[in-house]
N, C-alpha and C positions, 0 to 999 in steps of 0.2 A: 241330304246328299251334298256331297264336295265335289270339288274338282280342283286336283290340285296337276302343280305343271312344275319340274324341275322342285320337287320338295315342298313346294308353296300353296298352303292351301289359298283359293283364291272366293270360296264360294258359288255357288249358281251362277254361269256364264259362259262364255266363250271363250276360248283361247284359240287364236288363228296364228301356227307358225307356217315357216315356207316348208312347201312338199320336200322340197331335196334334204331339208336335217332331219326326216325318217330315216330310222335306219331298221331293214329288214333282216334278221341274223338267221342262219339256219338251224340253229338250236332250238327252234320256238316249236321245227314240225317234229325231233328226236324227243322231245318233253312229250308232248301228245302220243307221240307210238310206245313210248316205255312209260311214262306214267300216268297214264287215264286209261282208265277201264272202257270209256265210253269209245275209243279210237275205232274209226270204221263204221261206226254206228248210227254216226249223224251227218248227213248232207253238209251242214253246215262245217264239219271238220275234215281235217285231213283223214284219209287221205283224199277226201272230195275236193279238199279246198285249193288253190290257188299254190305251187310252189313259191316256195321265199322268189326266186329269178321270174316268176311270171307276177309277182307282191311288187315286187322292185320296180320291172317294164312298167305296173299301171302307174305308179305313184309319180314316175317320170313325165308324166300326158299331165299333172297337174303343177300348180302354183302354190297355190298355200292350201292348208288342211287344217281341219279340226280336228283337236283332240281333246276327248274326256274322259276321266276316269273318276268309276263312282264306290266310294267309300260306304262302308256300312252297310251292305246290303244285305240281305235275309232273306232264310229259304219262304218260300209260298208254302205252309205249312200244309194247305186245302187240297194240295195236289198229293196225290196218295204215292209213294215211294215207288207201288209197282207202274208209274205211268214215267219214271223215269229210267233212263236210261245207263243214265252215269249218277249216283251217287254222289253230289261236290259235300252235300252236308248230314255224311248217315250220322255220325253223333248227333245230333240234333232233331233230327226225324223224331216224329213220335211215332206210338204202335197205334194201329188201327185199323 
């Protein structure tokens, strides 16, 4: 697993920038309602989740944040297709 920050991979670690160069855009919640099957279906998503304007308000109440983003990931093969919801890797599912 990587984490990379501004194009750079950096390796296992941390990156700690200031809260306020998050930027929340509202496109992130139109991407979820038009292109994922799963929309509505999970707590953890919109439309359960946090508007961009209430994303924004928290990130304000902080100082600096961590971010990571993890490269190469792969689906839990062990988990059977029907205990999922959304689909992220049906080409790759196996039958079973």
């Amino acid at each position: 697993m990587l984490i990379s920050w501004k194009g750079k991979r950096t390796g296992i670690g941390e990156i700690n920038i200031p809260a306020n160069e998050i930027e929340v855009d509202d496109w992130v919640r139109w991407k979820c309602r038009y292109g994922c099957r799963g929309y509505g279906k999970h707590l953890t998503c919109p439309p359960y989740t946090p508007t961009p304007e209430e994303t924004r308000k928290l990130i304000k109440g902080y100082e600096k944040a961590l971010i990571a983003r993890f490269e190469d990931v792969q689906p839990n093969l062990d988990v059977p297709p029907r205990h999922l919801t959304n689909f992220p890797f049906d080409h790759k599912v196996r039958k079973g």
